[in-house]
PASEBA-1860 file (N, C-alpha, C; in nm, 3 decimals):
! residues 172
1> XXXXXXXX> 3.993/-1.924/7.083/3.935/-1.819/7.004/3.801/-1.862/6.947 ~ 3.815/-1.984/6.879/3.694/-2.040/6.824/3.584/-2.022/6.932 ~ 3.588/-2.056/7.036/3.498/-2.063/7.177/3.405/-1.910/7.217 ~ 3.520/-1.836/7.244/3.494/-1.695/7.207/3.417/-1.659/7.124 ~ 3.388/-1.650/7.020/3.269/-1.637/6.897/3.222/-1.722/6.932 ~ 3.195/-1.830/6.969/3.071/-1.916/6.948/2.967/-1.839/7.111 ~ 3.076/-1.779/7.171/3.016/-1.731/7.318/2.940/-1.600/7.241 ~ 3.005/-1.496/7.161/2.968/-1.405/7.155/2.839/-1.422/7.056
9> XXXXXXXX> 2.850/-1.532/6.992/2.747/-1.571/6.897/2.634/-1.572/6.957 ~ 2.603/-1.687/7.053/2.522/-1.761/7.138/2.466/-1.602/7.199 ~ 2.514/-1.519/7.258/2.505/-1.420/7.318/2.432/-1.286/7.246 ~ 2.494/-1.280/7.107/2.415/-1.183/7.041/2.285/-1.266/6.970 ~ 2.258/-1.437/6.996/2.146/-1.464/6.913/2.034/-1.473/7.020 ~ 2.095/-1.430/7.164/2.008/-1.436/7.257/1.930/-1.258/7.277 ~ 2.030/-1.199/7.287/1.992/-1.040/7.281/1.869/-1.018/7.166 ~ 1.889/-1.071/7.078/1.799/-1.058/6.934/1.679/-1.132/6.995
17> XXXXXXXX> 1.698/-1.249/7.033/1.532/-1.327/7.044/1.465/-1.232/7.194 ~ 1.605/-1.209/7.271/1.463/-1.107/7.398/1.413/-1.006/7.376 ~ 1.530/-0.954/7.250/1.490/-0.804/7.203/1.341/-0.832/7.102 ~ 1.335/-0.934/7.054/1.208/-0.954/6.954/1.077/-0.981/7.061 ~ 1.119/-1.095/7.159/0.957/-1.123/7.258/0.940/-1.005/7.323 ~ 1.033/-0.910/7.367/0.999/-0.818/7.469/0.917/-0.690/7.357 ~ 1.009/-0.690/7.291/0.913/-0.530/7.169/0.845/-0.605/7.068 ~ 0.742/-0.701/7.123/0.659/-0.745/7.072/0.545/-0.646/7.031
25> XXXXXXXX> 0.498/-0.606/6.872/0.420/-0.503/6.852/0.308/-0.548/6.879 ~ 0.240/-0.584/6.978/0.092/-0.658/7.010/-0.011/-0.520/7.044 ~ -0.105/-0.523/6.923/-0.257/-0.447/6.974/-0.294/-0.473/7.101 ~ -0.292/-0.396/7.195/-0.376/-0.440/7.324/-0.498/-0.341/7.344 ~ -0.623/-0.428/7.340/-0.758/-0.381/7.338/-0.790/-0.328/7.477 ~ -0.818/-0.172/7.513/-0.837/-0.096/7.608/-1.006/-0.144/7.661 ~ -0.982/-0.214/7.790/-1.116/-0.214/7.855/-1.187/-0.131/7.862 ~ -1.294/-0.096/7.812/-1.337/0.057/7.870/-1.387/0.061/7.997
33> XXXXXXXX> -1.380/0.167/8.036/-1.461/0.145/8.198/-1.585/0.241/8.216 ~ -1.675/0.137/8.256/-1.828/0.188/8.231/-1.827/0.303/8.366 ~ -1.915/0.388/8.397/-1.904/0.481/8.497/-2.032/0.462/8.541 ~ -2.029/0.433/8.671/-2.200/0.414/8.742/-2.277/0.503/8.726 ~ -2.366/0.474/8.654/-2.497/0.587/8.617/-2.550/0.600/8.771 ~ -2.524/0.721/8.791/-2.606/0.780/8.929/-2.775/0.853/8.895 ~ -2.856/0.842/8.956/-2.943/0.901/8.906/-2.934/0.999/9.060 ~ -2.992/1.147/9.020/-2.941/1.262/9.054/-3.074/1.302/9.095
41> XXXXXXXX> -3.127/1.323/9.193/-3.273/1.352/9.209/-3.260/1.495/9.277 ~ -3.332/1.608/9.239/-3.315/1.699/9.270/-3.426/1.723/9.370 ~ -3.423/1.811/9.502/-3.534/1.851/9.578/-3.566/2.033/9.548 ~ -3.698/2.023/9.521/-3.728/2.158/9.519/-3.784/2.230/9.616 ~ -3.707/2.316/9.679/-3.702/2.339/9.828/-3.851/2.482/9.780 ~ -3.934/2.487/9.878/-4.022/2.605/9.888/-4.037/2.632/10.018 ~ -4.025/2.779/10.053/-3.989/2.880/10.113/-4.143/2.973/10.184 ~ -4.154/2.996/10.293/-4.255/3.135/10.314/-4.221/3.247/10.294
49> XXXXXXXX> -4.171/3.270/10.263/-4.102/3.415/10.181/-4.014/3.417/10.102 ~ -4.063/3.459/10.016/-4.031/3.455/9.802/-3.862/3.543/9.836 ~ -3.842/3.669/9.922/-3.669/3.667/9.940/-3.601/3.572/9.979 ~ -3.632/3.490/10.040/-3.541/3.380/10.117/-3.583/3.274/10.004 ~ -3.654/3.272/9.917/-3.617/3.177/9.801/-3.532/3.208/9.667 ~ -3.545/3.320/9.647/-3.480/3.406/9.588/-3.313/3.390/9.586 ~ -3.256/3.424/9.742/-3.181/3.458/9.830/-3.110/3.273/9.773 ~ -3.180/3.164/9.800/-3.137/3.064/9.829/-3.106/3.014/9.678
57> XXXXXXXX> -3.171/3.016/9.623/-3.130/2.994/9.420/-3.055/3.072/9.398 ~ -2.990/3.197/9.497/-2.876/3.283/9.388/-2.717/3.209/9.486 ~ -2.825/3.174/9.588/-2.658/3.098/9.653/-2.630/2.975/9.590 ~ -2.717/2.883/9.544/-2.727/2.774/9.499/-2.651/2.816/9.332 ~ -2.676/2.910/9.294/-2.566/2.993/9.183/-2.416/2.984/9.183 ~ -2.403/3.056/9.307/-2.282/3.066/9.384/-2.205/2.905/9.410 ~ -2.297/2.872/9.432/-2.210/2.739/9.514/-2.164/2.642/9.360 ~ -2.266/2.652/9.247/-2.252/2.580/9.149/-2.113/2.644/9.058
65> XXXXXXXX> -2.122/2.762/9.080/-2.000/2.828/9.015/-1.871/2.791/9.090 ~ -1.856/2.754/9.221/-1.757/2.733/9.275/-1.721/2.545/9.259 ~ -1.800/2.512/9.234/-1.802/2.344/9.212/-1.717/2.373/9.050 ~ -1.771/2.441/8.960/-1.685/2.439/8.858/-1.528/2.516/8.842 ~ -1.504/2.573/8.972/-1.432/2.651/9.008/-1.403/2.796/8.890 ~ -1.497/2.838/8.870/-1.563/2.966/8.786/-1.541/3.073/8.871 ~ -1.447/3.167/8.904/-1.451/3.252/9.012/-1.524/3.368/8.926 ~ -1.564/3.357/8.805/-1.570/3.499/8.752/-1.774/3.525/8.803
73> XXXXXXXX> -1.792/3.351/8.739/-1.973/3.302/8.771/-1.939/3.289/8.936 ~ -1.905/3.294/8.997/-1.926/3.317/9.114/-1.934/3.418/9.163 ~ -1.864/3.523/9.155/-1.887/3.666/9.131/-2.024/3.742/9.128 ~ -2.063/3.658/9.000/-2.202/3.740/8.956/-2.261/3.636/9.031 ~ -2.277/3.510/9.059/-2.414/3.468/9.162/-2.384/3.584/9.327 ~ -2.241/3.568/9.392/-2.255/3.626/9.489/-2.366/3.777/9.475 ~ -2.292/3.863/9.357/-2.336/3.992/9.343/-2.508/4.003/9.305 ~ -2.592/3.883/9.231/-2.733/3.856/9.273/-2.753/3.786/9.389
81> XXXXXXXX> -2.673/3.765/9.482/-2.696/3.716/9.603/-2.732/3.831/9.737 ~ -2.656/3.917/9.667/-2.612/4.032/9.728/-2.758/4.151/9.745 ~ -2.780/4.171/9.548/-2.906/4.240/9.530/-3.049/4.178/9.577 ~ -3.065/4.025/9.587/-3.174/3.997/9.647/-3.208/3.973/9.809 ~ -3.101/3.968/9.894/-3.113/3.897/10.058/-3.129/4.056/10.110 ~ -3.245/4.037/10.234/-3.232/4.169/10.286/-3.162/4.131/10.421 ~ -3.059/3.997/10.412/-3.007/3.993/10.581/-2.885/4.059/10.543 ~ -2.881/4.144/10.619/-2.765/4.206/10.635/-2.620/4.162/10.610
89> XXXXXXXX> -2.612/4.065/10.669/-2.494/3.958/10.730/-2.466/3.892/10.614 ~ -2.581/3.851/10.530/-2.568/3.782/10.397/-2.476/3.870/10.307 ~ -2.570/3.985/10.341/-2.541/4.083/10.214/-2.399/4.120/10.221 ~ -2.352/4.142/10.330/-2.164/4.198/10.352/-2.107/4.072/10.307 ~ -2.125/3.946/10.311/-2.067/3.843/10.288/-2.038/3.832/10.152 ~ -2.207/3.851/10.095/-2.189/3.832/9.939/-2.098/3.923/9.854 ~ -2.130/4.044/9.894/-2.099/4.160/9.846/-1.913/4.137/9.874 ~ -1.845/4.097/9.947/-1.707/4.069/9.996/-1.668/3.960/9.827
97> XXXXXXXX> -1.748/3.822/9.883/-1.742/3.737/9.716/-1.712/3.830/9.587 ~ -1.848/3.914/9.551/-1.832/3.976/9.470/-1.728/4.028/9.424 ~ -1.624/4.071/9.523/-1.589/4.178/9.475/-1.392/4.100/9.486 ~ -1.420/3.993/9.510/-1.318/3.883/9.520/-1.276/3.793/9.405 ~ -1.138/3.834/9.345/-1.078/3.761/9.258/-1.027/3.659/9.204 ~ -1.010/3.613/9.404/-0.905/3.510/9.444/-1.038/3.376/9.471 ~ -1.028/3.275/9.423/-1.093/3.158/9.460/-1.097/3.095/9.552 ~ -0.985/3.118/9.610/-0.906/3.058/9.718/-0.990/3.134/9.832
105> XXXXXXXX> -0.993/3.220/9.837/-1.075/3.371/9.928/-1.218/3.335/9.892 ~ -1.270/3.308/9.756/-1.392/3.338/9.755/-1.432/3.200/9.837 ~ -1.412/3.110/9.820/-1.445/2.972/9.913/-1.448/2.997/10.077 ~ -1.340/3.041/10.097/-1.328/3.050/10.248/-1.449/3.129/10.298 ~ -1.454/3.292/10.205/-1.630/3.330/10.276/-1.708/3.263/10.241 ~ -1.704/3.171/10.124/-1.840/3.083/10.122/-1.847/3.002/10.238 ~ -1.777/2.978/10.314/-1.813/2.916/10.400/-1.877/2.997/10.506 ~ -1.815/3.117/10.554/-1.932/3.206/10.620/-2.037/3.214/10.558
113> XXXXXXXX> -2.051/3.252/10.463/-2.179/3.271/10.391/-2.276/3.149/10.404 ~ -2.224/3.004/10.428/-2.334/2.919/10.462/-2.326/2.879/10.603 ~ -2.252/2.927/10.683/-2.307/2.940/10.798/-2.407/3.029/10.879 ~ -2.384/3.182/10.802/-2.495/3.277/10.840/-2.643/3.277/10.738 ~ -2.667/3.187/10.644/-2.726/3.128/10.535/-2.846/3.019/10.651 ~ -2.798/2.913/10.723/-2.848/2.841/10.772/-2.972/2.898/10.846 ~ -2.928/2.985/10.928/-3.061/3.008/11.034/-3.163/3.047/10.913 ~ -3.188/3.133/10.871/-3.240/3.217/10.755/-3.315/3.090/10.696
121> XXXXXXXX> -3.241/2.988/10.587/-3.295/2.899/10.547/-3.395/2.798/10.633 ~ -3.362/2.691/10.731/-3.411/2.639/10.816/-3.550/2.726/10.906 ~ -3.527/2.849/10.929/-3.700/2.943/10.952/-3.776/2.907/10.855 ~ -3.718/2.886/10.740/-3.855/2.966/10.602/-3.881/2.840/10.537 ~ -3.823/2.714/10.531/-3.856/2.632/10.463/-3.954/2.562/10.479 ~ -4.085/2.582/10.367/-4.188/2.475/10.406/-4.215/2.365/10.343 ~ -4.149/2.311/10.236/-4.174/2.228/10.195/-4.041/2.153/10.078 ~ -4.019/2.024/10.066/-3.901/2.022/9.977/-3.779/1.940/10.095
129> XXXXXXXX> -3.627/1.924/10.070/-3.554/1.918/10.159/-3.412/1.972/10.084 ~ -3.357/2.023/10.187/-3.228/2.105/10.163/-3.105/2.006/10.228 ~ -2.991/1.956/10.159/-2.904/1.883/10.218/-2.778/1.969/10.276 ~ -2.739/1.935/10.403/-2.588/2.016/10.464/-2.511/1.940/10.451 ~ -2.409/1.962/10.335/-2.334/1.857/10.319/-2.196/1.918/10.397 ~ -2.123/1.843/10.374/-1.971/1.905/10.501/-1.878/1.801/10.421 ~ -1.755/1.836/10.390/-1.622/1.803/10.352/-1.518/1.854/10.493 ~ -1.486/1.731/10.539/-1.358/1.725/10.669/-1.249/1.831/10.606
137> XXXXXXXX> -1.223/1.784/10.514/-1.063/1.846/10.483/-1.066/1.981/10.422 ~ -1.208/2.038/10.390/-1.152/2.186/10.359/-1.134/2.277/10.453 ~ -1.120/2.375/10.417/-1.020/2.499/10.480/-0.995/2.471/10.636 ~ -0.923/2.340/10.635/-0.807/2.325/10.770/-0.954/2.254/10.891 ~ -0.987/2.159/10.887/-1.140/2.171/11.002/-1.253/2.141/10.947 ~ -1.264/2.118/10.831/-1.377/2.095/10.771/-1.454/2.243/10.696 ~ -1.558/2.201/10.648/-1.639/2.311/10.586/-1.818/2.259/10.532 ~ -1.889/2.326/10.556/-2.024/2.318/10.489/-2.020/2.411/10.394
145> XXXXXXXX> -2.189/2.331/10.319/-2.214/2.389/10.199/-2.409/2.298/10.193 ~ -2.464/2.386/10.096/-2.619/2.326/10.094/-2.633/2.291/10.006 ~ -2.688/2.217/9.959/-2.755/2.136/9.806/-2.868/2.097/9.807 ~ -2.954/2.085/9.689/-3.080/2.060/9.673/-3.068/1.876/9.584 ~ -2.952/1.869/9.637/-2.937/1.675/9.588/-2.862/1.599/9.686 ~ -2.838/1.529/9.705/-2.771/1.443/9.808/-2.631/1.387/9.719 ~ -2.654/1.376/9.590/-2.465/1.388/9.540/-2.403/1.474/9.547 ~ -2.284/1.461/9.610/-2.165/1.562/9.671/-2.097/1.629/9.539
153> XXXXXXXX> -2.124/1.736/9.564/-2.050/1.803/9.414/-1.974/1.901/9.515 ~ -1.849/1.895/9.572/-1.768/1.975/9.639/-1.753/2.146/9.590 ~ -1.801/2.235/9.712/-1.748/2.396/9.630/-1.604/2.430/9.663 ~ -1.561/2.320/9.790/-1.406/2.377/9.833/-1.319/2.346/9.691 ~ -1.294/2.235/9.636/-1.211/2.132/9.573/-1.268/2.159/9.395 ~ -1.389/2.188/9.382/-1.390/2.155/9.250/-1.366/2.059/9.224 ~ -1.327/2.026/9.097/-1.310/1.865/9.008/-1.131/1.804/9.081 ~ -1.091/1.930/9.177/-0.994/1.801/9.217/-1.038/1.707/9.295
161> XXXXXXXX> -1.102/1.719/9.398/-1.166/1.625/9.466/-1.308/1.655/9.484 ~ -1.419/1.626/9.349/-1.550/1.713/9.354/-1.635/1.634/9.433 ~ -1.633/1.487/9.442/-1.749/1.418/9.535/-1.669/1.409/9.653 ~ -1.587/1.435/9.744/-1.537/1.464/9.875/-1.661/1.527/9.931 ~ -1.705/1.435/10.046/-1.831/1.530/10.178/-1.920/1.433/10.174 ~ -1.985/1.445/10.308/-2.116/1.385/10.327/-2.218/1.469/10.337 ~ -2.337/1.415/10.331/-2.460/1.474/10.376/-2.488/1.497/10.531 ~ -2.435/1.587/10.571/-2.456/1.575/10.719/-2.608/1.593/10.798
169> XXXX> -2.682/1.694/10.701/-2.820/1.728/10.775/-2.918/1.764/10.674 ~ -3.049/1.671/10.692/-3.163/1.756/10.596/-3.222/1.811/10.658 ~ -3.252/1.944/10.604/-3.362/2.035/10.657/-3.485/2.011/10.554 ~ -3.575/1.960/10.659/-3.678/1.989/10.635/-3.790/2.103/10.644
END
């Protein structure tokens, strides 16, 4: 019996000392983590015709509203996208955005919209450079989109995956 308590002794003075090192109340000082200062250089693209510059700052609207995933500011860039382009093709596209609730939808025509966007842009640009950036994994195949910077600010993904894409093509 004596043995017994001295077991259960030994045993509860061991539980106590792991229970004390393990819930040890120790301050632990959070590293901070510095974030690489990118410097962000913007290109200012100029145009031979003031609609197709117009046209290209209200998509550049559009596309920024969808990077924040803003379907409502996307809306209204499509719908000044809409009132300034006299391409046709633009205009049904935008005007479709506009009038689109769903984010999910409004992305997918953005991607038409910068494919029938391209020819249009690439005619008129005279000076400046325009980047084609492309993300593999959106809508099933990949997807483009244009920027006037070479950091990837994604319109498929937003802040879930916002720098996803490369720069695939500058137009000069």
């Amino acid at each position: 019996m004596k043995n017994i308590k001295q077991i259960i002794s030994v045993m509860a003075l061991g539980t106590v000392l792991i229970s004390v090192v393990s819930c040890k109340n120790e301050t632990k000082k959070a590293v901070p983590q510095q974030e690489e200062e990118v410097e962000v250089v913007h290109s200012n693209p100029e145009f031979k015709d003031a609609n197709v510059e117009e046209t290209f700052k209200n998509y550049m609207h559009l596309k920024d509203a969808l990077v924040k995933s803003d379907n409502a500011e996307a809306k209204n860039g499509a719908k000044m996208m809409a009132e300034t382009t006299i391409d046709e093709s633009l205009k049904a596209l935008a005007v479709k955005i506009s009038e689109e609730n769903d984010i999910k939808i409004q992305r997918e025509l953005f991607s038409d919209l910068t494919t029938a966007l391209k020819p249009v842009i690439a005619g008129n640009i005279v000076s400046g450079e325009i980047y084609e950036q492309h993300c593999p994994m959106a809508l099933k195949g990949g997807a483009n989109w244009f920027a006037v910077e070479k950091q990837i600010n994604n319109p498929y993904y937003g802040d879930k995956m916002l720098h996803c894409g490369l720069v695939q093509e500058t137009l000069k």
